[in-house]
N, C-alpha and C positions, 0 to 999 in steps of 0.2 A: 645752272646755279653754281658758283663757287663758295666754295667753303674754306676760308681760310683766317686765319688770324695771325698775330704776331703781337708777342709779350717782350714786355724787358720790365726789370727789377734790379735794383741798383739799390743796395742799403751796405752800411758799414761793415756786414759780414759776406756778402755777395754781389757779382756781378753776374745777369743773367741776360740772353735775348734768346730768343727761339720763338721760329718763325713753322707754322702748323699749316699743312692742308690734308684735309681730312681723307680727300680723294684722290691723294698723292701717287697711289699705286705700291707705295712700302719703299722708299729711299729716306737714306735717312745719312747726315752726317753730325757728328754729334762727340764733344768734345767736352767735359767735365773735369777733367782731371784726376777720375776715381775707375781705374779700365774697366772694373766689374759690374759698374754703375753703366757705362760707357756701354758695355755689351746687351745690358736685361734693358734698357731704355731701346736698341737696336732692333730688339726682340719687339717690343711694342709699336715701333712703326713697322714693324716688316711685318707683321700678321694683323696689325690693327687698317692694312693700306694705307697708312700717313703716309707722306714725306715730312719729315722732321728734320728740321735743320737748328743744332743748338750749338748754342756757346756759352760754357759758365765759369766762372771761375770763384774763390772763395776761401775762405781760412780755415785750408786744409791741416794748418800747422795747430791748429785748436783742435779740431776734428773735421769728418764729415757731415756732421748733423745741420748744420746749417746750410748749408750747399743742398743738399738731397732731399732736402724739407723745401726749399727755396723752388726748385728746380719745378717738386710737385705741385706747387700754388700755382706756376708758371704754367704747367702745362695742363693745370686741370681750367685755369681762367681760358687758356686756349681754345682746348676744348668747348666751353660753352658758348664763346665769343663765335668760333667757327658755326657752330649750329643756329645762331642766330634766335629766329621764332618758333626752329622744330618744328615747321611744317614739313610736313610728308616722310618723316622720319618712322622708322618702326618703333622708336621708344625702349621697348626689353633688349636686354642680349644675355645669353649664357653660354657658356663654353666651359667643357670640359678638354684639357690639356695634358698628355701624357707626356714625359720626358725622362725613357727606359723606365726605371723603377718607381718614380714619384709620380704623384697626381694631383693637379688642381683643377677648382671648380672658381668660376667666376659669375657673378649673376649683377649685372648695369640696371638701373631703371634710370633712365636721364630726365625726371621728374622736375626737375625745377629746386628740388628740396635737397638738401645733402644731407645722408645721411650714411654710416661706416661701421661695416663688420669687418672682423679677422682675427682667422682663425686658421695659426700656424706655428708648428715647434720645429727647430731648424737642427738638425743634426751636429753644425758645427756653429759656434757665434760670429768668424767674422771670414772675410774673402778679400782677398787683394784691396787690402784698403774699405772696405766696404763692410761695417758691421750688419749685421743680418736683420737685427734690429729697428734697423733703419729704413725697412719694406716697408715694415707696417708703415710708419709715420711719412714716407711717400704715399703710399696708397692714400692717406688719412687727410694729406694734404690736396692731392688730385681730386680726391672727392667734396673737399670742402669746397675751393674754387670751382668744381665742374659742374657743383650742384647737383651733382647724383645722388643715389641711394645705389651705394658701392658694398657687396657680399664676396668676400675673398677667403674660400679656402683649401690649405694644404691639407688630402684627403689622405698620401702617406708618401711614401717614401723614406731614402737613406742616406743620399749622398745631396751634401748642400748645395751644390750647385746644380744641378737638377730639381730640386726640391724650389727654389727660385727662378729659377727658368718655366718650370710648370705656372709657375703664379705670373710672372711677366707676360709670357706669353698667351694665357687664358686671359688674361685684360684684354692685350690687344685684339685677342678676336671676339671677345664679350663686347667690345665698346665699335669694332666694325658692323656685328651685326645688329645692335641698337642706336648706329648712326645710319645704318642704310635705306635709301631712299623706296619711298613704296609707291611713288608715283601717285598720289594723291595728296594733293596741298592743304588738305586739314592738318589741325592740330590734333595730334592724338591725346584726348585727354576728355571730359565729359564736363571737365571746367570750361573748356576751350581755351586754355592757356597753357603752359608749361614753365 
């Protein structure tokens, strides 16, 4: 079975394509315009097993909010598009994530429903162009397009950039191991749908 999708989104504040396979094995090339965005997105196919290959661009000269908000619609419609009817899928993922001193906690339910927690105070506000801020309302965007029921949180830490590297990268492997295949072609669910 292949699992793959490919988005684009084209409005007056952005341009976006990215192209998703779920069981990519972690390659990723991926091009924003925002480097710190550019790296934690890196982090989430490389521990999530995607290949992700994106290109965005956007009005950065405004800010990045619209770019980083854009991006996450993108790759959370991916995501679901990629999964398709969710059979055989394990559905949960959780992952704890250390990175030296911080720690995040990720928890996926790929439900069908979207729904978003988080819960994170960031040491410093912003990073190479990338206000900190701007996690949450990725994550908030990924979730609404992916249809999840997405729980993100920074459990501690001190230095910002580890502090968001902890949360990037507990997605990525929260969302590998409740996309992974359980070799049984039901729907996990007692609706029987997802």
């Amino acid at each position: 079975m292949t699992r793959h999708a490919h988005c684009e989104r084209s409005t007056a504040e952005t341009s976006i394509r990215l192209d998703l396979d779920l069981d990519g094995g972690g390659t990723s090339a991926i091009a924003t315009g925002v480097g710190f965005f550019d790296h934690m997105l890196t982090h989430i196919a490389k521990h999530g097993g995607l290949a992700m290959n994106l290109q965005a661009t956007g009005d950065l000269h405004v800010d990045e909010h619209h770019l980083v908000e854009d991006v996450g619609l993108c790759l959370g419609k991916a995501i679901n598009d990629a999964l398709g009817e969710k059979r055989g899928i394990e559905r949960f993922g959780t992952a704890y994530v250390t990175m030296d001193e911080a720690m995040a906690r990720t928890i996926i339910d790929l439900s069908g429903r979207s729904y978003f927690v988080f819960h994170a105070e960031f040491s410093r506000e912003i990073i190479n162009g990338l206000a900190l801020e701007m996690v949450q309302e990725f994550f908030r965007a990924v979730a609404t397009e992916g249809r999840m029921n997405l729980h993100i949180a920074l459990l501690y830490g001190t230095n910002a950039h580890h502090q968001a590297e902890a949360i990037f990268k507990s997605f990525g492997r929260a969302l590998r191991a409740a996309a992974a295949t359980t070799g049984n072609e039901g729907i996990p669910s007692t609706k029987g749908t997802l």
